[in-house]
Structure formats: structure tokens, C-alpha cells
C-alpha positions in Angstrom: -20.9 5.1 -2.8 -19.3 2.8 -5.1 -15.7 2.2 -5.2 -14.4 0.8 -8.7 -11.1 -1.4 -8.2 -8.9 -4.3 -9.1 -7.4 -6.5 -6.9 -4.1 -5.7 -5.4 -3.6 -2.5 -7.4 -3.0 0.7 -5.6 -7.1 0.9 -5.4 -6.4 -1.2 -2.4 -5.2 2.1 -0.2 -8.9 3.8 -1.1 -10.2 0.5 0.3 -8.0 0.2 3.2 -9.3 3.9 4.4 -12.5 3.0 3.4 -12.8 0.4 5.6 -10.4 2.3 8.6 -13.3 4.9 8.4 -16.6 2.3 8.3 -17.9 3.6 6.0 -20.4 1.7 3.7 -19.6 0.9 0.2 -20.2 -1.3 -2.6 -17.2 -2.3 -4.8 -17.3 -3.6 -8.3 -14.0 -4.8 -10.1 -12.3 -3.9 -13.0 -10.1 -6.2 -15.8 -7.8 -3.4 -16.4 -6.4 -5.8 -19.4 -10.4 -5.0 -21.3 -11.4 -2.2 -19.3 -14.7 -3.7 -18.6 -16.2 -3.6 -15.3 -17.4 -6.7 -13.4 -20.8 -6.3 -14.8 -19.5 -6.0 -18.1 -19.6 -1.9 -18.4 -16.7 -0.1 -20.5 -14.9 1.0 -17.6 -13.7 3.7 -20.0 -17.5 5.4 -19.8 -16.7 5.6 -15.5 -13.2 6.9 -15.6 -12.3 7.9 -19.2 -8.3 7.4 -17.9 -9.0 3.7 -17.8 -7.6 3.4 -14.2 -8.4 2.8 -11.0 -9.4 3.6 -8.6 -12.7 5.1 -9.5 -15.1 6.5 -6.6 -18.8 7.2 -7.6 -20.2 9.3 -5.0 -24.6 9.0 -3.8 -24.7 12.0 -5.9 -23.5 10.4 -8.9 -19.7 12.4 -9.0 -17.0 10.3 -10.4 -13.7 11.2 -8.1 -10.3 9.4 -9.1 -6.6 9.3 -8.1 -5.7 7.9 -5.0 -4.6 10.8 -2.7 -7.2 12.9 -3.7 -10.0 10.1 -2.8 -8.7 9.4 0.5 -8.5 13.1 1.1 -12.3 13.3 -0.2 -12.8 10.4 2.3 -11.1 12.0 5.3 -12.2 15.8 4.9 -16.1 14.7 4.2 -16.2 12.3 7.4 -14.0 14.4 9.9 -11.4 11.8 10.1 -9.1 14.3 11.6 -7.0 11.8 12.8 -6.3 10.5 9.7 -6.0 14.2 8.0 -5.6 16.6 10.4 -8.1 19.7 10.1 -7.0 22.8 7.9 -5.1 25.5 10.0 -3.2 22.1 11.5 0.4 22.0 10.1 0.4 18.7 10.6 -2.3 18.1 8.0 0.4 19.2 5.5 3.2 16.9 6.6 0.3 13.9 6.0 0.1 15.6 2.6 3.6 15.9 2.2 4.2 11.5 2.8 0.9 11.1 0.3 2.0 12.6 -1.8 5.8 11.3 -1.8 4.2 8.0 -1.9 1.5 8.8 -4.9 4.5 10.9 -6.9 7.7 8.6 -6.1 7.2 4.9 -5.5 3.5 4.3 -6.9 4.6 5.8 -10.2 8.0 4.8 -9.6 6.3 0.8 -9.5 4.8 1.5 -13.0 7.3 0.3 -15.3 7.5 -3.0 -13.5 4.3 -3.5 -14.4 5.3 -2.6 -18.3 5.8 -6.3 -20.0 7.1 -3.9 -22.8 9.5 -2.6 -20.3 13.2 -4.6 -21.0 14.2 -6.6 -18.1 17.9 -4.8 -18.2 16.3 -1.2 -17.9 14.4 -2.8 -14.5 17.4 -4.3 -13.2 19.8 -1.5 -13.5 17.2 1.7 -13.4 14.3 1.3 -12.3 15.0 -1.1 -9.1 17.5 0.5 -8.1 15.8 4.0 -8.1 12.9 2.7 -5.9 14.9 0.8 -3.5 16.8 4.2 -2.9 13.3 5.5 -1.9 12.7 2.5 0.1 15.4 3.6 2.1 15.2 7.0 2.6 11.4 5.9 4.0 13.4 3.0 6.3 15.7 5.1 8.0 12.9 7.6 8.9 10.5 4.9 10.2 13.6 3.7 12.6 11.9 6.0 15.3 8.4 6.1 14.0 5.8 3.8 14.2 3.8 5.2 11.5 5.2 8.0 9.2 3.9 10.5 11.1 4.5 8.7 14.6 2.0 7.2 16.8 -0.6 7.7 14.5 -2.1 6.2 11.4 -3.1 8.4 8.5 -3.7 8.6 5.0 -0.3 7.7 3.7 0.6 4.7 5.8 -2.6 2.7 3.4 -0.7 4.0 0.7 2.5 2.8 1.5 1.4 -0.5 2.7 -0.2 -1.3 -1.3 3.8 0.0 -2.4 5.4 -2.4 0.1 3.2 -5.2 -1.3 4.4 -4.8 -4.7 7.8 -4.8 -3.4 7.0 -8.2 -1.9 5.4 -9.0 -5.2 8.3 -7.8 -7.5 10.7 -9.8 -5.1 12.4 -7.4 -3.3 14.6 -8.8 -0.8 12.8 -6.7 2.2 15.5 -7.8 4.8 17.6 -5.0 3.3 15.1 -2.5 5.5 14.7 -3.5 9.0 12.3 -0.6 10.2 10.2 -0.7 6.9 9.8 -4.4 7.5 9.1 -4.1 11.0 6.7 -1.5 10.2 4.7 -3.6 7.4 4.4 -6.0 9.9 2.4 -3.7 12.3 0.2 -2.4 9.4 -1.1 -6.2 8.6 -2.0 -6.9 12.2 -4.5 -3.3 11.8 -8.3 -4.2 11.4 -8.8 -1.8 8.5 -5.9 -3.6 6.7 -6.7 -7.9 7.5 -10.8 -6.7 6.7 -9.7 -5.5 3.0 -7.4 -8.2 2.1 -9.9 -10.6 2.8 -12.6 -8.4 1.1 -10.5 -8.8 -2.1 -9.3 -12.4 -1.9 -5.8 -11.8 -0.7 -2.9 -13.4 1.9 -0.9 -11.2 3.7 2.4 -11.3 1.8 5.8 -12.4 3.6 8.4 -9.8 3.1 
């Protein structure tokens, strides 16, 4: 299994579960800027959307966008804890957040990203839009410790990438008390130090 990535982007939630299952992996990164691979492949000729992250399975399957590797991930290892079995309700409320997270903040991020993107259109659209979904996600983590309560799954790797970029992109976090307090719990989780040091990166203040 080989995970195709780049550092800090979203591919860094696939890693994060990778690593919360143990699961063995080799990882190659990607200059999304060429779209060549670290051994200089067109990364175009892996994942003909040009994103990551990429997931080649041992039987040579190409499996991409987020949510629907780390349900691959869960479901294939019987990480039920993660991704509750089907026929468990709960499984579809840990669908519902990954999916709220995948749809409404990682997308929302994009055009932050977009140097094309004028600064006056962030300021006064798209910041505001994402720190209204920042809150919505801080007053429901006021009496949870993960989204879903005691327990860590799928989403919560998601949404620790999202808060990241919030970090990244300046966001003055003291605005959310329980989603800082709760960023602050995810970086002290094995899964979560072991890939940040795996890609080269400091836990970032918020």
C-alpha cells in the first residue's frame, strides 16, 4: 500500500488514520504546483484529478478522496471503533461529521488556497463563512471530547488537517474555546505527533 501525499494538505487525515490503525505503508510525495511525484512520475498518470490524496492498494487499485479512503481503511481492517459496523446507527452519524467536514470546511478552505482568489472576496466571504462553521462545530464540542464523544473516529483526523489550516490562514482560534481545547487533545494523540513528524511538521499554536 502506498499512500500518495503532500505535506500538510488534507492527505494528512488519510495519514493520521493510517497511522491510528498501524498499518504499514510507504508514502511518496507530490509537488502539486508540477504534478510530479517524488520520484519524478506525472502524478497525473496515478490520480488523473491531480489531487491528493492518492491510495494505491497491494492489488494495484488507485482509491482517492479523503472520506472515502479512510472509510476503505476502517471497513477493510475492522476498525469498528473508528467506523462503527453497518447495522450500527452510529456508523452514520461518523459519516454524517465526515462528511460535513469533507463537504463544508475542507472545500470551504479551497479558495484560500486560490492566489487568483481577491483578498476582498476572502475577507468578506469566504472567512466569514467558514468561521460560521467553526462555530457551529465549537459549540457542539463544548460537551464532547471528540465529535462523537469519548471516542475518536474518522472525522476527528479530518477536522484536525481543517483546524491546522485555520492556524495556518491566521485565524484568531481564541474566538472558540472548545474547538481549541479540543485541538489541543488531538496533538497530544500518538496517531497524530507520529504523522507530523513523519511529514516534517510542528504542532501549530492556535
Amino acid at each position: 500500500m502506498k499512500l500518495e501525499y503532500t505535506k500538510g494538505a488534507c492527505s494528512l487525515a488519510t495519514r493520521i488514520i493510517i497511522n491510528e490503525i498501524g498499518l504499514p505503508c510507504e508514502y511518496e510525495s507530490v509537488d502539486l504546483a508540477n504534478k510530479k511525484t517524488q520520484n519524478g512520475q506525472n502524478y497525473f498518470n496515478i490520480n488523473p484529478k491531480g489531487a491528493v490524496p492518492a491510495l494505491t492498494l497491494d492489488n494495484g487499485e488507485v482509491l482517492t478522496e479523503n472520506a472515502v479512503i479512510m472509510q476503505y481503511l476502517a471497513d477493510s481492517t475492522n476498525a469498528v471503533k473508528l467506523l462503527p459496523p453497518q447495522g450500527d446507527f452510529m456508523r452514520y452519524r461518523v459519516l454524517e461529521w465526515l462528511n460535513y467536514v469533507a463537504t463544508e470546511l475542507h472545500k470551504g478552505f479551497s479558495p484560500m488556497f486560490n492566489p487568483h482568489m481577491p483578498q476582498d472576496v476572502k475577507d468578506h466571504v469566504i472567512i466569514p463563512m467558514l468561521k460560521a462553521k467553526l462555530s457551529f462545530i465549537n459549540i457542539h464540542l463544548e460537551n464532547h471530547r471528540y465529535l462523537l464523544g469519548d471516542e475518536f473516529t474518522l472525522p476527528d483526523a479530518y477536522l484536525f488537517v481543517m483546524i491546522s489550516w485555520a492556524g495556518y490562514f491566521k485565524f484568531n482560534m481564541n474566538e472558540w474555546e472548545y474547538l481549541s481545547r479540543y485541538y489541543t487533545e488531538l496533538q497530544k494523540r500518538k496517531s497524530v505527533q507520529q504523522s507530523l513528524t513523519e511529514e516534517g511538521l510542528s504542532k501549530a499554536a492556535v
